[in-house]
N, C-alpha and C positions, 0 to 999 in steps of 0.2 A: 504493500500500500504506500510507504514512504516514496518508496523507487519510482511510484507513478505520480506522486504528485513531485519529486524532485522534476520528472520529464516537463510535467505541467507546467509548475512556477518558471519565470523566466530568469535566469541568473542575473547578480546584482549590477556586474558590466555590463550584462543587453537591459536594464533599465536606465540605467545608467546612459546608456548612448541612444538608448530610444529620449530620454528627455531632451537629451543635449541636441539633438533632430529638432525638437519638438520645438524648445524655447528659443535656439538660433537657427534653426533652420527655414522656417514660417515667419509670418507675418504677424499671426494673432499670439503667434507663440512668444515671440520677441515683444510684445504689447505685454500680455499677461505676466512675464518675466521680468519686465520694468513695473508693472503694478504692486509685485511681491516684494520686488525691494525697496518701494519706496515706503510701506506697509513695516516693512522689517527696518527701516531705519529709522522711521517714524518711533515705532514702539520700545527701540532700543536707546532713543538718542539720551535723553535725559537719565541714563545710568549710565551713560560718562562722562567723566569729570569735566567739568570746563577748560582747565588746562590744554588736555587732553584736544579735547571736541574741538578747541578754537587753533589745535597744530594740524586737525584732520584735513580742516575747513581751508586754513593756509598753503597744505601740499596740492588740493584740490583746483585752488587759485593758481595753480604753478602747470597745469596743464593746458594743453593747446586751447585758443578759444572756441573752436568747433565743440569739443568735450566739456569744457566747462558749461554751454551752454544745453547739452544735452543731459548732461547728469542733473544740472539746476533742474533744467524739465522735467526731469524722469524723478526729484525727490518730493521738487513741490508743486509737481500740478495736481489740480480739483480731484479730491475725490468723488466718487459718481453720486454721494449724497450733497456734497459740494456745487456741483453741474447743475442743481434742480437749481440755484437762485443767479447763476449767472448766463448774461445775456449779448452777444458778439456787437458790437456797434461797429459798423466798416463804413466813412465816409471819404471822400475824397481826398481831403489833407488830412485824416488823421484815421488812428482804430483803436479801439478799446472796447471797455466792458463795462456793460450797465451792472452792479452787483445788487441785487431786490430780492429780497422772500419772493421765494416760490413763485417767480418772473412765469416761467417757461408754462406753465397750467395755464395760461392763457389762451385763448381762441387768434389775438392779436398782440403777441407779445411788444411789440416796438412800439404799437401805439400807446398799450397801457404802460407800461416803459417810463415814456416819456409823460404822460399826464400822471403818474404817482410821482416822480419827481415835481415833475410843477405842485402839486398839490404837499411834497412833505414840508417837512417845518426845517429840514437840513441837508443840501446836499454840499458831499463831500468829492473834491475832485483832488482824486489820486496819481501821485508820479513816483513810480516805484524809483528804487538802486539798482545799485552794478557799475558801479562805472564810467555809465552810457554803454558800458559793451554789452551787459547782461542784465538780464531777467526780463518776468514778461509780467502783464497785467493781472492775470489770477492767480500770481505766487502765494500771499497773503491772504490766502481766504478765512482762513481761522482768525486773523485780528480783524477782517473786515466785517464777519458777521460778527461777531463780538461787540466791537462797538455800535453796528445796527440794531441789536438785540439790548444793551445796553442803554443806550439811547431810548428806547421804548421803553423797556421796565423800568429804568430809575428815575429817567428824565419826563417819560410821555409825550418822546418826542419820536414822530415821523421821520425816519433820514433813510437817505438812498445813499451807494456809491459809485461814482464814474472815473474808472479806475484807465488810465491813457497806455496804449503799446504805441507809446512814442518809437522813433527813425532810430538807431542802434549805428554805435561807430565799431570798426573804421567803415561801415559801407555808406554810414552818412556822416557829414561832419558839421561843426558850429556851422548855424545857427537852426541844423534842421529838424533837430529834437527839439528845441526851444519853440518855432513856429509851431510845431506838429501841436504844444502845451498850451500856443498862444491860441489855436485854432478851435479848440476843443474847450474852452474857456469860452470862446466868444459863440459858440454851441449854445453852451445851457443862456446866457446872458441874450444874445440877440435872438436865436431861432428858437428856445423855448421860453424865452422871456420870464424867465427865472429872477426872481430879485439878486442881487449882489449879497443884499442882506441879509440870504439864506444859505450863501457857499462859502464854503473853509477848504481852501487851495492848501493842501498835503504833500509829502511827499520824503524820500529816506534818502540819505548818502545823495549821490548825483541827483537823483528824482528831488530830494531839498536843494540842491541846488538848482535847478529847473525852475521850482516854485519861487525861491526868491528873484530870482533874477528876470523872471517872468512879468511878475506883479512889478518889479522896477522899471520895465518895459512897457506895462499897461497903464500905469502912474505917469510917466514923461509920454507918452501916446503922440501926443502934437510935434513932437522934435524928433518919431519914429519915422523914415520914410513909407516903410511897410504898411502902417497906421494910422497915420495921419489924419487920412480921408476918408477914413473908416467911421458911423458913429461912436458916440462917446463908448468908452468902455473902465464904467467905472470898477475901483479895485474891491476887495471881498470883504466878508466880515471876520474872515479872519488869516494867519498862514501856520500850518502844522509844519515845523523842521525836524525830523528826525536823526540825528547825526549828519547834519546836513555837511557835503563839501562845498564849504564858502569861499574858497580861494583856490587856483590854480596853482599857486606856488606851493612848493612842496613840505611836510608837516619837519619841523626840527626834534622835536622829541623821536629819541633816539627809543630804539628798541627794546632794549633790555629792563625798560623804564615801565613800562605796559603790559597790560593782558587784553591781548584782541586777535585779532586773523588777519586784519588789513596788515599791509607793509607798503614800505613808500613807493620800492621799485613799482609796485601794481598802480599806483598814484599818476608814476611816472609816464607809465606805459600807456595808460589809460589817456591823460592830455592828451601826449605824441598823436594819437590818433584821432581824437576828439577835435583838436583845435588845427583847422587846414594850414597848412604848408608849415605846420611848428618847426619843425628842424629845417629847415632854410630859411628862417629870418634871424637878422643878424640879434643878438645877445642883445644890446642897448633896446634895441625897438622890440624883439620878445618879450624882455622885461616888463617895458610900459604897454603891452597888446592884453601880455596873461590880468594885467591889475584893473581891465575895464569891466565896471560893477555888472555886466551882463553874461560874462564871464566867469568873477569873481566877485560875489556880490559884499565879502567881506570888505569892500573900498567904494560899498553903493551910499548915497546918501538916504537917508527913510528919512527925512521930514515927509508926514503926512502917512504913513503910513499905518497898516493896520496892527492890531492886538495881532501877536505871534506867539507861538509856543514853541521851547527848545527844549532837546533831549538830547544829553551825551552819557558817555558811559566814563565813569572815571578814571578807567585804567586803558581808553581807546586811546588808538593813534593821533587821531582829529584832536582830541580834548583842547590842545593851545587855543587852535588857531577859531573852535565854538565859541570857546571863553571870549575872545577879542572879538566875537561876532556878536554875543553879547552886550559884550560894554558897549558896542557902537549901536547898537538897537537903542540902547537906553540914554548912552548920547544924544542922540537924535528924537528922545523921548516917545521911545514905542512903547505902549503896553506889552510887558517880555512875564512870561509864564514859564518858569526852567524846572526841569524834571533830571533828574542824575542820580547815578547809584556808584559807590565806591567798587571799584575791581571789576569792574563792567565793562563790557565791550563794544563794537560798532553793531548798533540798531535792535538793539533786546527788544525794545516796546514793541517793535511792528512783526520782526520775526522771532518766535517764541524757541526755536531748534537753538538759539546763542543766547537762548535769557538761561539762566542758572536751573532755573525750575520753571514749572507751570505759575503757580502761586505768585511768584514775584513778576512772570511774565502779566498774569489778571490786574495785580493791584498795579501796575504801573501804566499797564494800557486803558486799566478805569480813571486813572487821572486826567487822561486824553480825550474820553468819552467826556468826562465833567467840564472838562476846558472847552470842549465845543458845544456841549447844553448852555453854557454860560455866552460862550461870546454870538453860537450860529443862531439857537433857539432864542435867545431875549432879544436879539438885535429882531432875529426875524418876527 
């Protein structure tokens, strides 16, 4: 009896290479096979250490940019319970994602879309990180329904997110992620005639830079070529910086000084490519090119501008050059909202996989939800 079920069972090499068929051979198979690990590193991430996690995250950044962008993909896209509230927005100059409870159960998803946003009490327009080289619009889904979810039970407040797949360098370069933010801004503002006084301009790492440098662009409008001629477009009720990169120059706090995953050379690499013809202009004139506040909005003027909220991590790379972003917010007498946590790293609040825990990653991102119950919901 054994003898015939030994014939029967398949040995542990023919399963073995039957899967390996299975999961790289096919289509669905190589699908299913990115599902399980995004799944398995999901549930494992937070049993290791920060140390740790944030040299994993570092070696990760050291690979080709085809691979980094496909791993990004493959850890944090939607899961299929995720997929029920997000909605593809594909316009001309720009694409992104409408992010709504349970959007997709609709008969006419775009239309109702767009009339719940007109109707909430907050919308929130999102400019992820990376660089500008990396990540995509539905990375963050877990802090986005969060603060949706947040926002309604604490606050009782309505809010949507429209979250941008801004232009990606090097295949595009200044200024066409910035348009891609400007365009999708003047979106909800002129074609859904959205109050100003209902949106809070977001965004992490480069995506907070986008956002500030944006709104510096939407502020001075009249002295914009692009703009000019455009109706007025006035600025928001609020701007969320998440570890934002405020300056193109590169961070001086040395390494051994910090706990984070960013490193300057990726800082480095990351302009070179971002900002067209960087390595052929001469030194003198780079210098004064990298320091224009639409670039680097750490040298922007904010008279007039709106209530902001900052987050840095204590122990990030960025930390200097936040802090001096800071004092010149409050120079220039901005309402400044600051959130930080000692031995912390680049953008815990929005990505929860580099916050220490769960727990510190809720209470810090519920500060964020209250900052914009406060500025997006009273104003509105």
């Amino acid at each position: 009896m054994i003898d015939v079920l030994m014939d029967i069972i398949p040995q542990p090499k023919s399963v073995l290479l039957a899967l390996v068929i299975v999961f790289f051979g096919t289509k669905n198979g190589r699908k299913l096979l990115s599902i399980l690990v995004a799944r398995f590193i999901r549930k494992i991430i937070f049993y290791i250490p920060i140390p740790l996690r944030y040299k994993f995250i570092a070696t990760g950044l050291q690979l080709p940019l085809s691979m980094q962008r496909k791993t990004l993909q493959t850890i944090l896209a939607p899961t299929t319970s995720e997929k029920r509230h997000i909605l593809r927005v594909r316009r001309e100059s720009w694409n992104g994602d409408w992010i709504i409870p349970y959007i997709r159960k609709h008969k006419d998803p775009y239309a109702r879309a767009e009339e719940i946003a007109q109707q909430s009490d907050v919308v929130i327009l999102y400019f992820h990180g990376g660089g500008f080289h990396l990540g995509f619009s539905t990375e963050y889904m877990a802090s986005f329904l969060y603060i949706i979810d947040n926002l309604k039970t604490k606050h009782g407040l309505k809010a949507v997110i429209l979250s941008v797949d801004y232009s990606l360098s090097p295949e595009n370069t200044y200024p066409k992620a910035q348009d891609d933010c400007v365009h999708a801004y003047r979106h909800l503002v002129h074609d859904l005639s959205i109050s100003p006084s209902r949106i809070i301009v977001a965004g992490d790492s480069s995506g907070g830079n986008l956002a500030a440098s944006m709104l510096l662009r939407i502020r001075d409008q009249r002295s914009d070529p692009a703009l000019a001629q455009l109706p007025p477009i006035p600025i928001p009720a609020g701007c969320a910086l998440i570890s934002p990169l405020v300056t193109m120059t590169l961070p001086g706090k040395t390494e051994k000084y910090y706990c984070d995953y960013v490193r300057t050379w990726q800082i480095a690499y990351y302009r070179e490519n971002y900002v067209p013809r960087y390595n052929s202009m001469e030194p003198s004139y780079c210098e004064a090119f990298m320091r224009q506040p639409f670039l680097s909005p750490l040298y922007g003027n904010f008279d007039n501008f709106c209530p902001t909220f900052v987050s840095y991590g204590g122990g990030e790379l960025l930390e200097p050059q936040v802090l001096a972003f800071i004092d010149r917010l409050e120079h220039h007498h901005v309402p400044v909202t600051v959130v930080t946590r000692p031995k912390t790293g680049h953008i815990w609040i929005i990505e929860p996989h580099v916050a220490s825990c769960k727990s510190i990653w809720r209470k810090d991102l519920t500060k964020l939800v209250d900052w914009c119950a406060n500025v997006g919901g009273e104003l509105g």
